[in-house]
N, C-alpha and C positions, 0 to 999 in steps of 0.2 A: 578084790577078795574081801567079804564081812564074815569076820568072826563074830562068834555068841558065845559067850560063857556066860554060866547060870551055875550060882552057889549056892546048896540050901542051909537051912539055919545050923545042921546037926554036921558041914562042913564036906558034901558032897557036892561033887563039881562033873557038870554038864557043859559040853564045848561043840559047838556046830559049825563049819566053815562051807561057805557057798560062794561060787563065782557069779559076778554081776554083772547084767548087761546094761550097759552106759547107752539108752536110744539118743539120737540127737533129737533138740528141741525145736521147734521152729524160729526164725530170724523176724520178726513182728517191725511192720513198719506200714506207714499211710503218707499220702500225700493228700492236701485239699485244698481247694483253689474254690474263689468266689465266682459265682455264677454271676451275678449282674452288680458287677466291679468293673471299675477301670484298671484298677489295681487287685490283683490273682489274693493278697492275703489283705484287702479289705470288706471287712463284712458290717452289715448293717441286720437289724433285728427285725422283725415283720415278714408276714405273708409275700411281700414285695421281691422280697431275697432270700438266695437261700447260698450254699457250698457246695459244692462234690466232694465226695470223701473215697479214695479206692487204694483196696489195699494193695503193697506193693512188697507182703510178707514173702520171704522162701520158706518153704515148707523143711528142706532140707534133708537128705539121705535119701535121694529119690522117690520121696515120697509124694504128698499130696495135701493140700489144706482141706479139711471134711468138715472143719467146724466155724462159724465165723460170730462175734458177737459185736455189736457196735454198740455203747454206750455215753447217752449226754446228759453228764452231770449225774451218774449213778443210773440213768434211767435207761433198758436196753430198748433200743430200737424195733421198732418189728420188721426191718429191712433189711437181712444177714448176706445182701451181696457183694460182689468183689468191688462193685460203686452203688454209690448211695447218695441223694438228693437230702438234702436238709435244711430244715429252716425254723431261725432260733426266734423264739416267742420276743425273746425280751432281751436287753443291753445290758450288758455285763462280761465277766467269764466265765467260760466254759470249760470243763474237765470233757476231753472225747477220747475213749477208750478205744482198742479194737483188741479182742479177744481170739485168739485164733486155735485151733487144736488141728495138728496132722493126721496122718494114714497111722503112724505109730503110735497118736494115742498120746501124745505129750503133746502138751499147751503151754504158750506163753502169752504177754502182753503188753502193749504198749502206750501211757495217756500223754496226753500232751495239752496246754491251755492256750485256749482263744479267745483273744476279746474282742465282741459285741459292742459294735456303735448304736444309738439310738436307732429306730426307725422312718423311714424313707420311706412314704408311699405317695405317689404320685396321685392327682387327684383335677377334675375341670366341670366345668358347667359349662353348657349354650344355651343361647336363646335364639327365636326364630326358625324355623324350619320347611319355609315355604320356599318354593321355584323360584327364583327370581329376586328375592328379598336377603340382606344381606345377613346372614348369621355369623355370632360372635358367638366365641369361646375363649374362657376366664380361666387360667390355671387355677387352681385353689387349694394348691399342695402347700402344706404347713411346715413349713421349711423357711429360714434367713438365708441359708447357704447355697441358692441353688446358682451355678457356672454356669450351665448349658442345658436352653431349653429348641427342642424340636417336635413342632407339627406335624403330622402327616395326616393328607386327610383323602387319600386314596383314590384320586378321583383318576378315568379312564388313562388321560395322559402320564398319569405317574404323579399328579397331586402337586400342588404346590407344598412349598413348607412354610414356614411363620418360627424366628427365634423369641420372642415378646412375650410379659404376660399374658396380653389378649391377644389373639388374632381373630381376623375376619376374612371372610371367604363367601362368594354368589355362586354356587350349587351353578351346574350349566343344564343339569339335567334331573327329571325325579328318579328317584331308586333309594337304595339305603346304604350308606356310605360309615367305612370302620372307618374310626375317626382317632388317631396315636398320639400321644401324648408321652414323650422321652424324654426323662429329664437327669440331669446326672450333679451330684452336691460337692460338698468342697474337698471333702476326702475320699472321693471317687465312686462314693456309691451309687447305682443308677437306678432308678422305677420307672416303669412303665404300665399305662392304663391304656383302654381301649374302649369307646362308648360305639352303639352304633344308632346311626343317625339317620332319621327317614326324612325324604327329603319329598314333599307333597303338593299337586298344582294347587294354584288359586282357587275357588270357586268364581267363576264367570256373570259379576252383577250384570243383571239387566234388569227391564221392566217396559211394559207395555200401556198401553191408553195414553197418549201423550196430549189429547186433546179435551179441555174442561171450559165449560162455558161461566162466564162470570156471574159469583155471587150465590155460586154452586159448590156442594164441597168436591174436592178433587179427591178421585180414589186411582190411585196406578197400579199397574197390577203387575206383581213379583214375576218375571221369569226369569229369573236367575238358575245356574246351575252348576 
């Protein structure tokens, strides 16, 4: 029950009583777990990684969640669903809000702070690409900390793997071959890169006129192909 009373200057008195309905609010809650982590609440900053965020609010009074806002670091998402993909620019902490409004019309909310490891991006080079000849691949991810590296280089039988900075590998056959790169650092965060790789026959030297009489100049003639 709210009472109003209202007195005016000259000592007349106005009184209003209304009964209130108390809606309930909703119960605001998120869970978020790292996508490419060894460990579910380690994150690293870059394109490379990112978290799932899903809400796991009740709406409450048999109602209904109608409204959802996600917010990082003050800034709203443009992704208002019950999970959401994200991936933090930069290292640091984070403020991640989730705003939520029910059927009734009443809103609550909830932040919570994450801290952002540096960035982890996986990174290689090769050389060589022909049939036959043997090609190497250079990790060249900028990284001290890296624990655990894996090759994959896709080939028919299921590819061998390579744990090593370089690996090397003789192509069995031409095609074009995705070529993985999995590498995971010391506080569990993992990157993965994927190149694709064409793998191309020889050209077939030859050459024709094998016969030059002496003190004549010698001309052979390219059939190569």
């Amino acid at each position: 029950t709210v009472t109003l009373k209202v007195t005016t200057d000259s000592g007349c008195v106005g009184i209003k009583t209304e009964h209130i309905t108390i809606l309930p609010s909703p119960n605001v809650g998120y869970t978020d777990s790292a996508n490419n982590s060894v460990y579910p609440y380690i994150l690293c900053a870059g394109s490379s990684s990112s978290a799932q965020f899903t809400d796991t609010s009740d709406a409450v009074g048999g109602s209904a969640i109608t409204e959802r806002i996600w917010k990082f670091n003050g800034v709203v998402n443009p992704d208002s669903g019950p999970t959401i993909q994200y991936s933090f620019p930069q290292q640091g902490v984070y403020t991640v809000t989730l705003e939520v409004v029910n059927a009734l019309g009443c809103a609550d909310s909830v932040s919570e702070q994450i801290d952002v490891n540096p960035p982890f991006t996986a990174a290689f080079s090769y050389t060589d690409h022909c049939l036959g000849d043997t090609t190497t691949f250079t990790d060249l991810t900028q990284s001290l900390s890296v624990v655990s590296r894996t090759w994959n280089f896709h080939e028919s039988s299921g590819g061998p793997y390579a744990y090593s900075q370089t690996a090397q590998i003789v192509f069995g056959q031409t095609g074009t071959y995705d070529v993985e790169l999995q590498l995971e650092n010391a506080i569990g965060c993992v990157s993965t890169v994927d190149k694709l790789v064409k793998i191309v026959e020889k050209p077939l030297a030859d050459f024709t006129n094998l016969i030059s009489c002496a003190g004549q100049p010698y001309m052979p003639m390219d059939s190569s192909f």
